[in-house]
C-alpha positions as CSV (number, residue, x, y, z in Angstrom):
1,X,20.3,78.5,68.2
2,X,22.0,79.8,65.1
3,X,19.2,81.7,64.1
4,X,18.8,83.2,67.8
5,X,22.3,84.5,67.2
6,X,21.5,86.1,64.2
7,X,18.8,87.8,65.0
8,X,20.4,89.6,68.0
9,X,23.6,90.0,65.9
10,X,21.3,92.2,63.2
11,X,19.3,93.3,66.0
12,X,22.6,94.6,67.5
13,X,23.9,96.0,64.2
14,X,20.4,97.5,63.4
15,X,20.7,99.8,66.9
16,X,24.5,100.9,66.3
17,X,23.4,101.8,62.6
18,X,20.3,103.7,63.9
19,X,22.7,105.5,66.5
20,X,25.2,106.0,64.1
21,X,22.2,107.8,61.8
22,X,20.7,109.9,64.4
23,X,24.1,111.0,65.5
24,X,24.6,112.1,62.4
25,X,21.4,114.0,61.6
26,X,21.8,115.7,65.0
27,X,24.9,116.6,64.4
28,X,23.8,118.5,61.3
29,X,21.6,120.0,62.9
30,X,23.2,121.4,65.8
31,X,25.9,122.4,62.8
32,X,23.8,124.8,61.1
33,X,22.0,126.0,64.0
34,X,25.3,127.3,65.8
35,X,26.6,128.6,62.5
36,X,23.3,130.1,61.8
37,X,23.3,132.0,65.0
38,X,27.5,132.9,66.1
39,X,29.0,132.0,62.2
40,X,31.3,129.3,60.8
41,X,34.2,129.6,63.3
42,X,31.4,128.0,65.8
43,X,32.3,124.9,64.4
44,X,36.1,124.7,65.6
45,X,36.5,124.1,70.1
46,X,37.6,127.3,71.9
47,X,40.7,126.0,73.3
48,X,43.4,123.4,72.3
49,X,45.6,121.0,74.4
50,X,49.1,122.6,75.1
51,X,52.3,121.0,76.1
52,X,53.5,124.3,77.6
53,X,50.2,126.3,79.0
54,X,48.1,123.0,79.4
55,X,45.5,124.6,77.2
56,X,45.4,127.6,74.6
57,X,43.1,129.2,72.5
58,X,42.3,127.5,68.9
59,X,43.1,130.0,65.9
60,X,40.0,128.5,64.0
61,X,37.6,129.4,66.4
62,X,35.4,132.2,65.8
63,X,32.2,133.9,65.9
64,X,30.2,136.7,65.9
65,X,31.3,138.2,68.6
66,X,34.8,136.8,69.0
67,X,37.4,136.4,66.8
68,X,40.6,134.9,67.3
69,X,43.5,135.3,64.8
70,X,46.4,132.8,63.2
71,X,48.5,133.3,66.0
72,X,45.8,132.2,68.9
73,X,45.0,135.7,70.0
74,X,42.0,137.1,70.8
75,X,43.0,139.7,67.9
76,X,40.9,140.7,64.8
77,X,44.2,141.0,63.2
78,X,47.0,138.7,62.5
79,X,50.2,139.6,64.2
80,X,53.8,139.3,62.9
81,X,56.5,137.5,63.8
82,X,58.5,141.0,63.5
83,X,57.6,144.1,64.7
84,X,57.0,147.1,62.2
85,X,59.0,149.6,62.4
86,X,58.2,152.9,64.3
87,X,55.5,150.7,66.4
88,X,54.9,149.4,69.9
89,X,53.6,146.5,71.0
90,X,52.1,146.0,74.0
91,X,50.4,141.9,75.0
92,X,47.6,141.5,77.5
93,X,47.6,138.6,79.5
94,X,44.9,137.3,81.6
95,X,42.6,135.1,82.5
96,X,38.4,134.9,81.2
97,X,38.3,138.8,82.5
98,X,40.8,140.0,80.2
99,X,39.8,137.6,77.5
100,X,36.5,139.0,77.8
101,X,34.2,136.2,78.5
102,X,30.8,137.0,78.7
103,X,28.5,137.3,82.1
104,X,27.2,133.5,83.5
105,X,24.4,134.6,85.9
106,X,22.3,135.0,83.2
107,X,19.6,133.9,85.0
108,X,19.7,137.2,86.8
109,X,20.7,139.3,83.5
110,X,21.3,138.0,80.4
111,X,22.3,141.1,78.6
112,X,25.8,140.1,78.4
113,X,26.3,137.2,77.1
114,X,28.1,138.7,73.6
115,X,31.0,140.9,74.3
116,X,32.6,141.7,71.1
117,X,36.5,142.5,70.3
118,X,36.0,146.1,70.3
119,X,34.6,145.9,72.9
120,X,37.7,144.6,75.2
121,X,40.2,146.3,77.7
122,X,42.8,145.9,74.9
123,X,40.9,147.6,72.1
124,X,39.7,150.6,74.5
125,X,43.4,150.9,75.2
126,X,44.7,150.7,71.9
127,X,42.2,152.6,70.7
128,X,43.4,155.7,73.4
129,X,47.0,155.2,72.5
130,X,46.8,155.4,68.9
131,X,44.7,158.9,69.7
132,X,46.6,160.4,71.8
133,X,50.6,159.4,70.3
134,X,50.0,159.5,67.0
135,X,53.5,159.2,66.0
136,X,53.9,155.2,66.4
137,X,51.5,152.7,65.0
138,X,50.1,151.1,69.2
139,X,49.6,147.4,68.6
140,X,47.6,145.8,72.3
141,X,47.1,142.0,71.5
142,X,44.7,140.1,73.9
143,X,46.4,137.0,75.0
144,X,44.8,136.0,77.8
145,X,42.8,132.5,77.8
146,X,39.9,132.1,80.1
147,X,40.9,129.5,83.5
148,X,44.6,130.9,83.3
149,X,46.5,131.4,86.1
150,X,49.3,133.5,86.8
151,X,51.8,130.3,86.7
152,X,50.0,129.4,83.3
153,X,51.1,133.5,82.0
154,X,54.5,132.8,83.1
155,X,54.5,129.9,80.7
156,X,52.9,131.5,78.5
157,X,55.3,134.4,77.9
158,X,58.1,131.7,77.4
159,X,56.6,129.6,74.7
160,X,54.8,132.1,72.8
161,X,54.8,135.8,73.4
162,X,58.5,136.1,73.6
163,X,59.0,135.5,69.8
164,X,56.5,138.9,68.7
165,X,58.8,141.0,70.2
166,X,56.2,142.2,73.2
167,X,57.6,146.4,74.5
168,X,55.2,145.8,77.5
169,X,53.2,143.3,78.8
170,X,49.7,143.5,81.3
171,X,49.2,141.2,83.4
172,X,45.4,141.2,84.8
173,X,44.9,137.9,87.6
174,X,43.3,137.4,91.0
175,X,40.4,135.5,90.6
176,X,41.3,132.0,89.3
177,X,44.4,131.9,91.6
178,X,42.1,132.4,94.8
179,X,39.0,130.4,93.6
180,X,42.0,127.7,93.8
181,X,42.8,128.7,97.0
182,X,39.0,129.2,98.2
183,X,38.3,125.8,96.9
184,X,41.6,124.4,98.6
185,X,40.3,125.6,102.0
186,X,36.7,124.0,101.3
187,X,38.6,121.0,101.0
188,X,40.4,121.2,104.3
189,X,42.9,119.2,103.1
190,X,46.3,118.7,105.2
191,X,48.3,118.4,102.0
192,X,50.3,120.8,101.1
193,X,49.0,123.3,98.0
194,X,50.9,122.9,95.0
195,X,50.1,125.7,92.3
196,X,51.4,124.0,89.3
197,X,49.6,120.7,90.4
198,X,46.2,121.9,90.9
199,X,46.5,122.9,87.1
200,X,43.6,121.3,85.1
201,X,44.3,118.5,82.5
202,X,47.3,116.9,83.8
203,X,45.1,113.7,83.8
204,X,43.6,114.5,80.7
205,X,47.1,114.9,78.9
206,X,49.0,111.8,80.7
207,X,46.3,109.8,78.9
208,X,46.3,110.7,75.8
209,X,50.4,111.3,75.3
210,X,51.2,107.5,77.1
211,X,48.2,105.8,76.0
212,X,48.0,102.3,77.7
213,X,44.8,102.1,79.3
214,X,41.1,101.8,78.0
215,X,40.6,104.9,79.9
216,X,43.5,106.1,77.5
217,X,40.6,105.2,75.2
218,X,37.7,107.0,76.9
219,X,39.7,109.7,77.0
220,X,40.7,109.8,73.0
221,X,37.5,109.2,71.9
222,X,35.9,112.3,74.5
223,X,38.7,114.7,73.0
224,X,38.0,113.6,69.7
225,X,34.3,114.1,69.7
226,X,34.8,117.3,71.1
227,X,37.0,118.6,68.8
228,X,35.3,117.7,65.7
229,X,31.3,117.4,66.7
230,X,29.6,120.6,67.1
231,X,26.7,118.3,69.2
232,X,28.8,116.8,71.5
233,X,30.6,119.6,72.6
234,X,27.0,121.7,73.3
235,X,25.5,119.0,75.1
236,X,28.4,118.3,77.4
237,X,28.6,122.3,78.1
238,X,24.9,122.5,78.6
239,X,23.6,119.3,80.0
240,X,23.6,119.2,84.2
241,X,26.9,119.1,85.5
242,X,28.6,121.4,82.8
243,X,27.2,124.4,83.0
244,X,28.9,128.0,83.1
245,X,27.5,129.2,86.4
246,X,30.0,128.1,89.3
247,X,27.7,128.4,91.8
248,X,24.3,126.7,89.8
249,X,25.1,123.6,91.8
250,X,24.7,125.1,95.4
251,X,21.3,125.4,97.6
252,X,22.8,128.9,99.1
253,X,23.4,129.7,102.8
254,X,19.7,130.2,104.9
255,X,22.3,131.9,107.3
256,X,22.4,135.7,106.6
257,X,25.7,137.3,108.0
258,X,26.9,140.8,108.1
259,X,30.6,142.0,106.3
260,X,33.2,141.9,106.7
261,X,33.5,138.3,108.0
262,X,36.2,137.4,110.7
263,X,37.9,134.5,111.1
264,X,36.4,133.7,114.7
265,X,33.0,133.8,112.3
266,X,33.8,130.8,110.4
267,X,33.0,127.1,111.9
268,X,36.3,125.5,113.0
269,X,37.2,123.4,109.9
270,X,36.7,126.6,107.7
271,X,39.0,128.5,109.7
272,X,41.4,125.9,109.9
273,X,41.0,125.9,106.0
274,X,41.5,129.1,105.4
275,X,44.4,129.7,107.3
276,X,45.9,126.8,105.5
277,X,45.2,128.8,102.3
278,X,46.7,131.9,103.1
279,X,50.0,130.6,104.2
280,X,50.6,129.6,100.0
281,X,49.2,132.7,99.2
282,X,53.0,134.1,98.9
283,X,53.5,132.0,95.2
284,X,51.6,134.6,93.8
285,X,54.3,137.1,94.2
286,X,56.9,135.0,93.6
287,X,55.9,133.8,90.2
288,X,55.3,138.3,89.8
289,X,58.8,138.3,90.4
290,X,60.0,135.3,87.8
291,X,57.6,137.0,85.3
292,X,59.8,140.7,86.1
293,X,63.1,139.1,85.7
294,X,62.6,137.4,82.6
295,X,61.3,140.0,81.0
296,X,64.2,142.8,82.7
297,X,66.4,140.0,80.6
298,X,65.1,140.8,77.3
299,X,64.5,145.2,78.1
300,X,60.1,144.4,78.8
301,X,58.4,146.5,80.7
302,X,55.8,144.3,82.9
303,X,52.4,146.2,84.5
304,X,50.7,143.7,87.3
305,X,47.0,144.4,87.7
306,X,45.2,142.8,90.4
307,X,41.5,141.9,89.2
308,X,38.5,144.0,90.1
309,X,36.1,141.5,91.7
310,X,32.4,142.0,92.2
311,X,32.2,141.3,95.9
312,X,34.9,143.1,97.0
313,X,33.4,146.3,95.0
314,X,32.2,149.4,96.9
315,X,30.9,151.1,93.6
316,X,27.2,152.1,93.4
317,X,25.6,149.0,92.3
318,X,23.1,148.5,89.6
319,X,19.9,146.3,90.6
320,X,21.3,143.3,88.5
321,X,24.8,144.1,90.5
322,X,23.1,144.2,93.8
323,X,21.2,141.0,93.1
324,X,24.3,139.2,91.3
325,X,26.4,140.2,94.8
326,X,23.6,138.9,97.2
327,X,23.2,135.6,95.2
328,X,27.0,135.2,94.7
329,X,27.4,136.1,98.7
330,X,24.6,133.3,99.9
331,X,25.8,130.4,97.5
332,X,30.1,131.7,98.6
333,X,29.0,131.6,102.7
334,X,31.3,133.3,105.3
335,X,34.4,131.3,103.7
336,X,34.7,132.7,100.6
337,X,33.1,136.1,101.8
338,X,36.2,136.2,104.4
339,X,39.2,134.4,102.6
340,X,39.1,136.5,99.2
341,X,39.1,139.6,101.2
342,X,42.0,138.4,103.2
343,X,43.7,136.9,99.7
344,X,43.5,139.8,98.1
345,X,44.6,142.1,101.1
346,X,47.7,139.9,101.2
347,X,48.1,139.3,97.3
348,X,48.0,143.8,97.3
349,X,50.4,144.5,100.0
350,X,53.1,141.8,98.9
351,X,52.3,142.9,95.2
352,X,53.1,146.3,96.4
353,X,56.1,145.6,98.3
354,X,57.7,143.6,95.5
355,X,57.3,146.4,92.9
356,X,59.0,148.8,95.0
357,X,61.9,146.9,95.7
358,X,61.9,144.9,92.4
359,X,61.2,147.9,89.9
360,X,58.1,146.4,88.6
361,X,54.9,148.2,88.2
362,X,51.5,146.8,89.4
363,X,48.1,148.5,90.1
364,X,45.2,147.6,92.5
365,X,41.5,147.6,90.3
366,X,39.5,146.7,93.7
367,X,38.7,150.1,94.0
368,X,38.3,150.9,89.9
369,X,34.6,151.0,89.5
370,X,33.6,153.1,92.8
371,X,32.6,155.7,91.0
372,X,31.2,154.0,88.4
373,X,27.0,154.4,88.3
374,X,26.7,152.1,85.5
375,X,26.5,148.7,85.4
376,X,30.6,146.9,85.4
377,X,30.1,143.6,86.0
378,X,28.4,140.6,84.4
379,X,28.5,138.3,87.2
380,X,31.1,137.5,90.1
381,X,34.4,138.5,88.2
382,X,33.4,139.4,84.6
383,X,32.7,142.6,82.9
384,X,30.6,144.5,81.0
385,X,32.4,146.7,77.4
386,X,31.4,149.9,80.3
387,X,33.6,147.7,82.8
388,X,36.3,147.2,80.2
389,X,36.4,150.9,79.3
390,X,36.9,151.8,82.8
391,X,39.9,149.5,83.4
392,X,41.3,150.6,80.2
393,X,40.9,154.3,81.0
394,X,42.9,153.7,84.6
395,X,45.3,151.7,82.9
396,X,46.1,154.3,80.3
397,X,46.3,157.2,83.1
398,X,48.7,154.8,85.4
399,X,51.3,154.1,82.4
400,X,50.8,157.6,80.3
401,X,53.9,159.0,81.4
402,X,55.5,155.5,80.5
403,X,54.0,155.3,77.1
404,X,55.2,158.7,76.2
405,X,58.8,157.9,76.7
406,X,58.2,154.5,74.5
């Protein structure tokens, strides 16, 4: 019996070892493949856990295409605490869009899937200011953080943009507030919509700051290994079930339906859905209007943008654009055909209302690309360097007077 025990014992220990091994092997493998092909920064996760933000981007992380500085910005430069003198500094906020995340339906077109700092709204802007005012030294710093919401900016100005002394800040959101929305619709749920709820993580963080649990464990060990294994963290991105494309998991609709979609065209739990969603839709304004105040408080002037999205785009599409809009249309349905149209009807009138009577500025990019031949978009909401020299051209004309008197 003794020797029965033994043998499993070693048999046991044999396994774990041999685990252990390949682990290992693979994971130097997978090191110098990803270093070989986007450089060391590769190495380091995109994003870190924040006690503020939920999540923020990881100063180590780097590659080829993207580099982020000391501070966590999407900057090729670091930035000081203090401003120089006879400079202004200007902070773009955002979500993946204005990070500049490249296109997921690559599938469909795959020639976007390295967009490079220069590339970027904020370095087409900075790039115009510094031309055409000479005078001051124009700072734009990328601070947006793909999966941010416009609750998450507010946040975000607070605990960290504050302190570099910010002259403006740009705002560009939509899409990953009404994606909530859309998906809070789907769910037909009676509950009531809380924006600060539906924020990713919260379990994620409760586990691992009061660990009591064994899934306390699970959860340590999962954040450890993707922190600090290259392998891990590409096969939990790339195996089924994690990958980019939001819609990769969907069979499409085999019901063809003509635009725009009304509300008597959706089945009776997806109007009853959507009209739940629209009634939060007002938060969006509201947090516009914390973000305004705060930064009247400290002499910041704040510019809103509301998101150019593909499917609400009239612009002369490409073939990839046409085919990215018909896929993104069939695997949405009427839903999420009808309800971001509605959301971002209501998000642009109250947007537009509040800046009058606040004193705010904001500007509606649905309309940016329609005269735009060439190809803007990547997929459903991200955008090509063309895309981002577009939005940073309109952005510049909207604020030059502004800038002038800065």
């Amino acid at each position: 019996m003794t020797t029965v025990i033994g043998k499993v014992t070693s048999f046991i220990a044999i396994a774990i070892l041999f685990v252990i091994a390949l682990f290992i092997v693979l994971e130097l493998i997978f090191r110098k493949l990803q270093v070989k092909r986007h450089g060391v920064g590769i190495r380091e996760s995109q994003a870190l856990r924040d006690r503020f933000v939920a999540w923020r981007l990881n100063p180590g992380f780097g590659r080829s295409d993207i580099q982020h500085n000391a501070q966590g910005f999407r900057h090729s430069t670091d930035v000081s605490i203090r401003k120089p003198l006879e400079s202004a500094r200007i902070f773009f906020l955002g979500g993946s869009a204005a990070y500049g995340a490249p296109g997921s339906f690559t599938s469909i077109d795959n020639r976007y899937s390295r967009i490079h700092n220069h590339e970027l709204i904020d370095a087409f802007l900075e790039q115009k200011l510094n031309m055409t005012f000479p005078s001051k030294r124009w700072e734009v710093i990328n601070s947006a953080t793909s999966g941010y919401r416009i609750h998450q900016q507010l946040a975000l100005i607070q605990a960290r943009i504050l302190r570099y002394q910010p002259d403006f800040i740009i705002l560009m959101d939509g899409y990953n507030d009404f994606i909530e929305l859309y998906h809070f619709a789907q769910a037909g749920s009676a509950a009531e919509y809380d924006v600060y709820e539906s924020t990713p993580g919260g379990e994620e963080f409760d586990a691992l700051a009061n660990p009591r649990s064994l899934h306390s464990l699970a959860t340590f060990a999962n954040a450890w290994l993707r922190s600090t294994s290259v392998f891990y963290r590409v096969m939990q991105d790339h195996v089924p079930g994690a990958v980019r494309d939001p819609w990769a998991h969907k069979t499409g609709s085999n019901d063809p339906f003509a635009e725009p979609v009304q509300l008597l065209d959706l089945s009776a739990a997806e109007r009853s859905g959507a009209v739940a969603a629209l009634q939060y839709v007002t938060y969006y304004v509201h947090i516009a209007r914390q973000i305004h105040r705060i930064l009247e408080l400290e002499g910041i002037k704040v510019l809103f943008l509301l998101q150019p999205i593909l499917i609400l785009s009239h612009k002369p599409l490409t073939n990839s654009e046409k085919e990215m809009m018909d896929y993104e249309r069939a695997q949405g349905g009427r839903l999420y055909s009808y309800l971001f149209r509605q959301l971002y009807f209501e998000i642009a009138q109250g947007m537009s209302e509040a800046a009058q009577k606040e004193g705010f500025l904001f500007l509606n990019l649905v309309d940016v690309f329609d005269q735009s031949p060439e190809q803007t978009f990547s997929d459903f909401a991200h955008l090509t360097p063309d895309g981002n020299r577009v939005v940073a051209k309109r952005v510049f004309e909207f604020l030059t007077e502004v800038f002038a008197e800065m």
